[in-house]
C-alpha positions in Angstrom: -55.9 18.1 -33.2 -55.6 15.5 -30.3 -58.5 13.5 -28.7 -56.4 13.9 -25.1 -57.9 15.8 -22.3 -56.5 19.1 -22.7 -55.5 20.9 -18.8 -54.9 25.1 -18.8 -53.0 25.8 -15.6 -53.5 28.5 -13.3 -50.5 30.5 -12.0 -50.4 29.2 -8.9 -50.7 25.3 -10.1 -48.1 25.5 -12.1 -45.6 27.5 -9.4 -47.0 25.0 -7.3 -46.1 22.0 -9.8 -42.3 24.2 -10.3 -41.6 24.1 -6.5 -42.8 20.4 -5.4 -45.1 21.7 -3.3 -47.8 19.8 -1.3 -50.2 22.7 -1.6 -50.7 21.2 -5.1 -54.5 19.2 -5.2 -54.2 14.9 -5.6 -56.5 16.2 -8.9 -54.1 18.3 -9.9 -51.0 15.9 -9.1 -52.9 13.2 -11.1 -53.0 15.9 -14.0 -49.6 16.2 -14.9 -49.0 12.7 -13.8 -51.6 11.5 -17.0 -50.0 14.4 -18.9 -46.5 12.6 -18.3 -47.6 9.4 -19.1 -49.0 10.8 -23.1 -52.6 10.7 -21.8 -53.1 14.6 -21.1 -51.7 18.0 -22.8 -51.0 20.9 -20.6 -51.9 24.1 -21.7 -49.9 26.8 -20.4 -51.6 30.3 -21.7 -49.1 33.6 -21.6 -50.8 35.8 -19.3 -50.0 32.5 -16.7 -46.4 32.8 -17.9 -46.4 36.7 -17.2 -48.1 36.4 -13.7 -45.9 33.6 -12.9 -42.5 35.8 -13.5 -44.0 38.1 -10.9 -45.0 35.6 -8.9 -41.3 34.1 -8.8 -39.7 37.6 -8.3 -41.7 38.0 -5.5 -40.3 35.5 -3.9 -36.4 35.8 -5.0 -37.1 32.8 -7.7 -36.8 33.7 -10.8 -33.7 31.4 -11.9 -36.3 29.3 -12.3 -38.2 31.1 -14.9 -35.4 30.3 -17.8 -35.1 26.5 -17.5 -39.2 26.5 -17.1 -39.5 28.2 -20.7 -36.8 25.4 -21.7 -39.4 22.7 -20.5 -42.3 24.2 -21.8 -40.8 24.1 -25.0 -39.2 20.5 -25.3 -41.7 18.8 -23.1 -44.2 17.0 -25.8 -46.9 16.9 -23.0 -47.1 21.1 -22.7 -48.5 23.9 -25.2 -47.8 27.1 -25.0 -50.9 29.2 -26.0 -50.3 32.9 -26.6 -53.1 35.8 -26.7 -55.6 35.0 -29.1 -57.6 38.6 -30.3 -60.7 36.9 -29.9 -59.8 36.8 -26.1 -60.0 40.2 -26.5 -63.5 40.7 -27.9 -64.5 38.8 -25.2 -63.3 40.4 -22.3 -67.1 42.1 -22.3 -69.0 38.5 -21.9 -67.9 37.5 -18.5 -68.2 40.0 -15.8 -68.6 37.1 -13.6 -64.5 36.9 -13.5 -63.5 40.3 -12.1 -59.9 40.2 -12.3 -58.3 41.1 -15.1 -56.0 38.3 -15.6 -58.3 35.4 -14.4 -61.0 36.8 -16.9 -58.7 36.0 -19.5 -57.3 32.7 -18.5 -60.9 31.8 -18.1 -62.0 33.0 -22.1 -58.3 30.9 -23.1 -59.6 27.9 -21.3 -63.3 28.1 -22.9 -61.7 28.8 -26.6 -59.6 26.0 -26.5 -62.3 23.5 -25.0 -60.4 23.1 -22.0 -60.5 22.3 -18.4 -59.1 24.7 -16.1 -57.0 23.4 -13.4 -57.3 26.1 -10.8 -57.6 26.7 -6.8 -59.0 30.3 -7.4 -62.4 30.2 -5.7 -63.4 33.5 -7.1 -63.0 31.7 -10.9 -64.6 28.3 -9.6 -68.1 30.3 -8.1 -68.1 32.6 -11.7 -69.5 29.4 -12.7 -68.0 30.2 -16.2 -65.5 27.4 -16.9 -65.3 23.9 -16.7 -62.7 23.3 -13.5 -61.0 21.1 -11.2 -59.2 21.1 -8.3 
């Protein structure tokens, strides 16, 4: 177990993180900055790798998917976390989070103690999970 701030991306923060772009919070910047530098893990949860194929298909991108599974996985500073079934059982305790996905992301974040690095104002008013943006 580590004593390091532990990060869950959202979809779109780590797409935005993939594609150096400026829509990407100075919070969020300093995030994987820290997480870089040792001082931060990343948590990246597989419902956020599943949206974020579609995501990149969507826009013609997905020869970027491979080599960022090949990062995730030799980059000390990111965890994959899959689908825990006590995710499951708790799909029923937040109807504040009305989408699917973002429900789940949201139970990941709370399991693992986490902060959830996110732009998604519909998570951020559920007033369910410790965030930042």
């Amino acid at each position: 177990m580590t004593n390091l701030p532990i990060y869950l991306l959202d979809t779109h923060v780590l797409y935005w993180h993939l594609i150096g772009s400026s829509r990407l919070s100075s919070s969020a910047v300093n995030i994987f900055t820290e997480a870089q530098a040792g001082k931060a893990v990343l948590v990246v949860y597989y419902v956020v790798l599943a949206e974020l194929y579609y995501l990149l298909q969507k826009y013609g991108q997905t020869a970027l998917f491979a080599p960022l599974l090949q990062a995730l996985q030799t980059l000390p500073y990111f965890r994959i976390e899959p689908i825990d079934f006590i995710d499951i059982q708790e799909l029923g305790n937040y109807p504040q989070v009305t989408e699917m996905h973002d429900r789940l992301i949201v139970i990941a974040t709370n399991r693992l103690g986490a902060t959830l690095v996110t732009r998604d104002g519909n998570i951020q008013a559920s007033n369910r999970v410790q965030w930042v943006w």
